[in-house]
N, CA, C and O atoms as CSV, one atom per row, in Angstrom:
chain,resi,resn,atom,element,x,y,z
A,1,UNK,N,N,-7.647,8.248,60.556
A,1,UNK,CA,C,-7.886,6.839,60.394
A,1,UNK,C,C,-7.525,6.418,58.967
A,1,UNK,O,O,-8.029,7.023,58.020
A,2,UNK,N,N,-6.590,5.308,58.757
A,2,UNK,CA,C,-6.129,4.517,57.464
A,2,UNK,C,C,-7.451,3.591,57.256
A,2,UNK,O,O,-8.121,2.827,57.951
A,3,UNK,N,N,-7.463,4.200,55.577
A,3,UNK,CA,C,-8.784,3.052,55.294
A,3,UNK,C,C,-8.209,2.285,53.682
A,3,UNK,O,O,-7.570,2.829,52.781
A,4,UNK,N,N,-8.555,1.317,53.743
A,4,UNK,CA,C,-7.418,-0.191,52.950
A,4,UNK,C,C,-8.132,0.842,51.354
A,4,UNK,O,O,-9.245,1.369,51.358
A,5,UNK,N,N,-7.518,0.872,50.614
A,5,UNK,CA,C,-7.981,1.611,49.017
A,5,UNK,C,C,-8.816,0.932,48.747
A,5,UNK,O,O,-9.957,1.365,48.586
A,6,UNK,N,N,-8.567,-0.071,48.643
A,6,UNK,CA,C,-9.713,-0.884,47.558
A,6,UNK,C,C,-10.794,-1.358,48.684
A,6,UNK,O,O,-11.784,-1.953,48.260
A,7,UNK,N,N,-10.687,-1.159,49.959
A,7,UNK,CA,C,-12.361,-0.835,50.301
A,7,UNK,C,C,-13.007,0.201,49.845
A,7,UNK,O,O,-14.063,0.227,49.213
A,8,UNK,N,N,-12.118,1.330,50.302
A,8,UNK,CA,C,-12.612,2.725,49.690
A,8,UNK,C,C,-13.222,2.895,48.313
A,8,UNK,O,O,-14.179,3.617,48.034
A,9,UNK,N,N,-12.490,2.081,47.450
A,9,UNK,CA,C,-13.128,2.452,46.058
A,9,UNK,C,C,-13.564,1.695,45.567
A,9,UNK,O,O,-13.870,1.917,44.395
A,10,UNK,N,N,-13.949,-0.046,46.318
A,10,UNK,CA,C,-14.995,-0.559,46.140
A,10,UNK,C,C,-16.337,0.511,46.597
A,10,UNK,O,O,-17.221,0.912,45.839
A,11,UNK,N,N,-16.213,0.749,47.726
A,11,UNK,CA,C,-17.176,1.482,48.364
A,11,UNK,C,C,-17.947,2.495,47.340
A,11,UNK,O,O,-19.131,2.454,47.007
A,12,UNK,N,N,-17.012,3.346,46.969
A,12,UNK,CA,C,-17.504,4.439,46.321
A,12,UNK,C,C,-18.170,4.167,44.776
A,12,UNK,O,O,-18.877,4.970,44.167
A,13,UNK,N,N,-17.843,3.108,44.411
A,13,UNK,CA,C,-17.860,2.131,43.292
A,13,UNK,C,C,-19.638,1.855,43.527
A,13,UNK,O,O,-20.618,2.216,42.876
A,14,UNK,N,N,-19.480,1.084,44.712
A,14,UNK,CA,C,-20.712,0.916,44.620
A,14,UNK,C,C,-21.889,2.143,45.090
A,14,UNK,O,O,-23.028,2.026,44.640
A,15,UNK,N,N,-21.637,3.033,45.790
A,15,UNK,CA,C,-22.410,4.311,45.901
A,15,UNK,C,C,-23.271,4.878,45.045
A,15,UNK,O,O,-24.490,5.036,44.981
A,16,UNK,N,N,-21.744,5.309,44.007
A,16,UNK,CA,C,-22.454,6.044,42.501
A,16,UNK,C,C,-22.861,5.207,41.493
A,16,UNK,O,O,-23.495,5.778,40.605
A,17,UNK,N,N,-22.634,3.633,41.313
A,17,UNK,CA,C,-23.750,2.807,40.642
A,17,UNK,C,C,-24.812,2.396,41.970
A,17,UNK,O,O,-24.291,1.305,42.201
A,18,UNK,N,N,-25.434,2.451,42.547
A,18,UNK,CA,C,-26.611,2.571,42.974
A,18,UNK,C,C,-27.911,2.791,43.153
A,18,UNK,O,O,-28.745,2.346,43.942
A,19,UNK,N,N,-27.933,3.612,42.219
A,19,UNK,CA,C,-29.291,4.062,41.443
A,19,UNK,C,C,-28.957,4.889,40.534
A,19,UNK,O,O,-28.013,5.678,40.579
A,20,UNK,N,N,-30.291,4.622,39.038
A,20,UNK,CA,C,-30.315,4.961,38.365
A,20,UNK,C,C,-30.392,7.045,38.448
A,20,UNK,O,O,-29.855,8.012,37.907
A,21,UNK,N,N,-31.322,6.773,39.389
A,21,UNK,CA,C,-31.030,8.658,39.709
A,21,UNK,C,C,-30.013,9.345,40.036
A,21,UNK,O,O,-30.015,9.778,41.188
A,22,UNK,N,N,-29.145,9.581,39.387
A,22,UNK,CA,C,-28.271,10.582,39.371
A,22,UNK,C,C,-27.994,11.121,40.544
A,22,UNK,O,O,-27.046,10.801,41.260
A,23,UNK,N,N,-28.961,12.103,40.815
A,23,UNK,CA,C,-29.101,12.767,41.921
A,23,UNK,C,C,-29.261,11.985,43.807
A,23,UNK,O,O,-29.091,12.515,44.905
A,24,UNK,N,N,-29.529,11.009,43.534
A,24,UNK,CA,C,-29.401,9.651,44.872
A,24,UNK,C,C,-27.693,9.188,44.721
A,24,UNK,O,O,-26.851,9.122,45.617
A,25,UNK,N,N,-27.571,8.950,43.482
A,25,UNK,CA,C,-26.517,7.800,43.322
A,25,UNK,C,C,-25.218,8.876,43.615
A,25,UNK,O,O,-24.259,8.588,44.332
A,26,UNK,N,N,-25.399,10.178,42.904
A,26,UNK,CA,C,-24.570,11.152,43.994
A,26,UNK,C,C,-24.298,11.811,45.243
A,26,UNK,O,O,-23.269,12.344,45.658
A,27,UNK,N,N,-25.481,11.657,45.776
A,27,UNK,CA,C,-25.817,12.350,47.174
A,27,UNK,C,C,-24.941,11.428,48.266
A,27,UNK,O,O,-24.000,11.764,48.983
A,28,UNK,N,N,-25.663,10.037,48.104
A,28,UNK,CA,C,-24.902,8.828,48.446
A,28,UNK,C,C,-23.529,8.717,48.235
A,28,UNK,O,O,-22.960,8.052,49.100
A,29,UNK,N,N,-22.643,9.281,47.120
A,29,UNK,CA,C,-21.486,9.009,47.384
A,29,UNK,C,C,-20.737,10.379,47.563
A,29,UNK,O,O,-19.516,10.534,47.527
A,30,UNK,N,N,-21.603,11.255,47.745
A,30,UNK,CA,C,-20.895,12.337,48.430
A,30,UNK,C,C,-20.671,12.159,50.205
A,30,UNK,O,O,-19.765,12.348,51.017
A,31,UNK,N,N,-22.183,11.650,50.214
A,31,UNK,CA,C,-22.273,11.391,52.308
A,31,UNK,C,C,-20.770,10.100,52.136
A,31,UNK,O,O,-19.801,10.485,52.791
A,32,UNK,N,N,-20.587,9.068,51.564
A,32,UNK,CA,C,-19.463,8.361,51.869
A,32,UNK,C,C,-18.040,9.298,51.648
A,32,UNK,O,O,-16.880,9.092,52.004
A,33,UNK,N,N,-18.355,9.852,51.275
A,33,UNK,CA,C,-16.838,10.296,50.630
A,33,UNK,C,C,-16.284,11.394,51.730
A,33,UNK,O,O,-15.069,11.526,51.873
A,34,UNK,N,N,-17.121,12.098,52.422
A,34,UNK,CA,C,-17.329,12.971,53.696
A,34,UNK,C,C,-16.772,12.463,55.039
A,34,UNK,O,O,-16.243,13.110,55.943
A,35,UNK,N,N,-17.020,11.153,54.947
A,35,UNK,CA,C,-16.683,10.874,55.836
A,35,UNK,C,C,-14.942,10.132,55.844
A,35,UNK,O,O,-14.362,9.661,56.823
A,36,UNK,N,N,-14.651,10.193,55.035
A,36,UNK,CA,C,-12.789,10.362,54.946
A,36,UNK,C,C,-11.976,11.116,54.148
A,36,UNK,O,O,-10.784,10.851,53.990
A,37,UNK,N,N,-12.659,12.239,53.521
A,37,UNK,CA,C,-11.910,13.446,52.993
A,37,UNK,C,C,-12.954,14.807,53.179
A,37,UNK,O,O,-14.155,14.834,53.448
A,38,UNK,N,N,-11.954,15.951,52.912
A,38,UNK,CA,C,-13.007,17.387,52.671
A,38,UNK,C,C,-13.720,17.223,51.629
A,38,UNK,O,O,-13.114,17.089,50.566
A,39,UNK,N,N,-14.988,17.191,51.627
A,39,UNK,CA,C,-16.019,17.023,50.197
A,39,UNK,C,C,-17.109,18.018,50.477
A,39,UNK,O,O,-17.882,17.891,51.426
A,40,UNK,N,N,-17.149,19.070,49.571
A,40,UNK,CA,C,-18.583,19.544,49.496
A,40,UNK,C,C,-19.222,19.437,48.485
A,40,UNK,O,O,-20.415,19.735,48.532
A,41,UNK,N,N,-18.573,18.929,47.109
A,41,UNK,CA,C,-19.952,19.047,46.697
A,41,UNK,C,C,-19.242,17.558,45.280
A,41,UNK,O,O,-18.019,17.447,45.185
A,42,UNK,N,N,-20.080,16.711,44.463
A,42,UNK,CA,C,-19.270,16.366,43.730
A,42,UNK,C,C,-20.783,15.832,42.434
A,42,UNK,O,O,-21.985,15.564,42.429
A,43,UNK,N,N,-19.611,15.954,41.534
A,43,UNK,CA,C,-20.488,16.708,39.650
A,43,UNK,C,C,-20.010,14.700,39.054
A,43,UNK,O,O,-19.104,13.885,39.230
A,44,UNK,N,N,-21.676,14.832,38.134
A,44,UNK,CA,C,-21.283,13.826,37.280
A,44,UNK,C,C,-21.272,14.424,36.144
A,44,UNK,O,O,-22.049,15.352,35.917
A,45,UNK,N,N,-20.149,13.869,35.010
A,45,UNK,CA,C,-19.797,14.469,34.210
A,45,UNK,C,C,-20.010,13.360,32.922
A,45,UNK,O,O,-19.922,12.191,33.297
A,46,UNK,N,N,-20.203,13.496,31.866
A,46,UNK,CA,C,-19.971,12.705,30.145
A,46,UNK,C,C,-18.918,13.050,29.827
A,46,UNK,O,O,-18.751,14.188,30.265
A,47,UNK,N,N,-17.818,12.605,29.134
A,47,UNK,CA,C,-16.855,13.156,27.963
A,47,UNK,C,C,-17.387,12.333,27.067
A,47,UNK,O,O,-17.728,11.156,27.192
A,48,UNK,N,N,-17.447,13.313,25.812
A,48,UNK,CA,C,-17.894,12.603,24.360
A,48,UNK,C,C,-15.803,12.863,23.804
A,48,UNK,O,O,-15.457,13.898,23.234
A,49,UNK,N,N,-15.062,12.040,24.047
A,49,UNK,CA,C,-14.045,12.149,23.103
A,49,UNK,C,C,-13.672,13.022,21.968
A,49,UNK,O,O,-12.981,14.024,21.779
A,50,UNK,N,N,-14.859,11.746,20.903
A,50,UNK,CA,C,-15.374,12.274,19.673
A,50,UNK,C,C,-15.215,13.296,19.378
A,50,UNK,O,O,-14.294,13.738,18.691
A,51,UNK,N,N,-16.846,14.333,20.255
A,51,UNK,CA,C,-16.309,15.541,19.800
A,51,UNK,C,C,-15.785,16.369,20.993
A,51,UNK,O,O,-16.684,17.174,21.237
A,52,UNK,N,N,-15.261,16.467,21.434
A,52,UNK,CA,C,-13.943,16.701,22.453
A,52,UNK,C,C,-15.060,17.638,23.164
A,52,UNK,O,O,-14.941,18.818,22.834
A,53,UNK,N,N,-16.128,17.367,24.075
A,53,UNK,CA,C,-17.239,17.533,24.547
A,53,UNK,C,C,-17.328,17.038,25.628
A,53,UNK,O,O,-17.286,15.811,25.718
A,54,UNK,N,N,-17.525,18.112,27.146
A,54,UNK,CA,C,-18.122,17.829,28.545
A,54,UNK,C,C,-19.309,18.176,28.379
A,54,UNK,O,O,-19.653,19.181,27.756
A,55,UNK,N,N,-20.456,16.941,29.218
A,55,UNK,CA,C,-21.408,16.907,29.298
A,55,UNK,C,C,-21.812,17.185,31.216
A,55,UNK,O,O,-21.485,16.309,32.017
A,56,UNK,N,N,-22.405,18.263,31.613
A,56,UNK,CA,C,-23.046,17.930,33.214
A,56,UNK,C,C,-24.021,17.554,33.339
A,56,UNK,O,O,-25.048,18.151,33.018
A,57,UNK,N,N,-23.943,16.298,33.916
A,57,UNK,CA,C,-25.078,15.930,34.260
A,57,UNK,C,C,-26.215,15.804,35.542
A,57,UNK,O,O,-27.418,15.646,35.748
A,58,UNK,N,N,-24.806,16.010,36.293
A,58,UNK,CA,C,-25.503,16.067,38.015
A,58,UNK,C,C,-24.515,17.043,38.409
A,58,UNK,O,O,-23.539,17.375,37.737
A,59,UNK,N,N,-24.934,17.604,39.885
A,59,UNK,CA,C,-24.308,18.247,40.726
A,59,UNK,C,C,-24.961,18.026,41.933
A,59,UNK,O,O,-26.078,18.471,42.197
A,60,UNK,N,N,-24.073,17.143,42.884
A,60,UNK,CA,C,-24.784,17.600,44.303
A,60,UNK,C,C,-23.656,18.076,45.115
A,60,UNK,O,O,-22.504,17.646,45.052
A,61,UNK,N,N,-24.237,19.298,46.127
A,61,UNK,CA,C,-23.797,20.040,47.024
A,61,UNK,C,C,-24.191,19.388,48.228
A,61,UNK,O,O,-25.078,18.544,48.353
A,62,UNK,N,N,-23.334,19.936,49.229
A,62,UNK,CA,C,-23.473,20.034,51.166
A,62,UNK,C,C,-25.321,20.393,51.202
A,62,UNK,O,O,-26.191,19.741,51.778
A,63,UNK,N,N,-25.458,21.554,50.435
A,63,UNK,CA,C,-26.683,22.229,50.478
A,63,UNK,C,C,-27.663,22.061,49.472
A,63,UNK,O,O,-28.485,22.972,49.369
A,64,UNK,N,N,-27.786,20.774,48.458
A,64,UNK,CA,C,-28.599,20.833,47.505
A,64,UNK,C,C,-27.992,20.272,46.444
A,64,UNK,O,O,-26.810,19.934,46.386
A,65,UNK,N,N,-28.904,20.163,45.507
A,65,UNK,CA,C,-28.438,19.620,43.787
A,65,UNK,C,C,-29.105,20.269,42.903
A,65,UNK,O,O,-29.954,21.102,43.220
A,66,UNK,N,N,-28.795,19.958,41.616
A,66,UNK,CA,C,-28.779,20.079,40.434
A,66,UNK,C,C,-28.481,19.012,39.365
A,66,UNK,O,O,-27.476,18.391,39.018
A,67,UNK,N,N,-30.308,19.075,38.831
A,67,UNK,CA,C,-30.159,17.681,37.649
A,67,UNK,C,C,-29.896,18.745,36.353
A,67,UNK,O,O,-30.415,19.853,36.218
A,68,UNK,N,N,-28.798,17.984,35.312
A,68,UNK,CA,C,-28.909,18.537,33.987
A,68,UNK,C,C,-29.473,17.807,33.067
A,68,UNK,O,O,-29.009,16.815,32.505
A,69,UNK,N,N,-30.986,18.567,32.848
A,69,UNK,CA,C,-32.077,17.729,31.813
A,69,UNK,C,C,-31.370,17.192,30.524
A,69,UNK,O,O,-31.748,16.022,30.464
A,70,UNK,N,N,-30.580,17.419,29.509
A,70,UNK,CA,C,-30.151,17.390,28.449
A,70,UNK,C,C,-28.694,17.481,28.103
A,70,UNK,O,O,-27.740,18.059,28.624
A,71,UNK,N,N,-28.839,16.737,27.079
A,71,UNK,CA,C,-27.141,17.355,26.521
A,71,UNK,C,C,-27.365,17.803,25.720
A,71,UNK,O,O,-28.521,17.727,25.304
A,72,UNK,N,N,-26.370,18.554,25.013
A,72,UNK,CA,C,-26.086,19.581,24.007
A,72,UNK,C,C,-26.098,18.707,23.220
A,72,UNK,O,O,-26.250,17.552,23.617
A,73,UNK,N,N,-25.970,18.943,22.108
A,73,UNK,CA,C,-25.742,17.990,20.761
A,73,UNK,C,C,-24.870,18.711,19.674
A,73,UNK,O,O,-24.608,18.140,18.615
């Protein structure tokens, strides 16, 4: 099934701003995203530029999540 882009990424747009919890606002746009590609699992991430620095902050899986309390500094 063809789905128009910019529904799609309105869609997903609005998923992962959805709630402030991390862990909802990903879960939610993992279940959308499932349902028109292979997805098991998908990570929120920080880049600090600056100091040329990845931050994890979420991870949700098919089977579960993972909140990351902190960043490094």
């Amino acid at each position: 099934m063809e789905i128009d882009s910019n529904i799609f990424f309105k869609q997903v747009t609005l998923k992962i701003s959805s709630s402030l919890d991390l862990q909802k606002a990903a879960a939610r746009t993992l279940e959308y995203l499932r349902e028109s590609i292979p997805a098991d699992a998908i990570s929120i991430l920080y880049v600090d530029l600056a100091r040329k620095k990845r931050y994890d902050l979420a991870k949700v899986q098919r089977k579960g999540y993972h909140i990351f309390h902190h960043l490094d500094t």
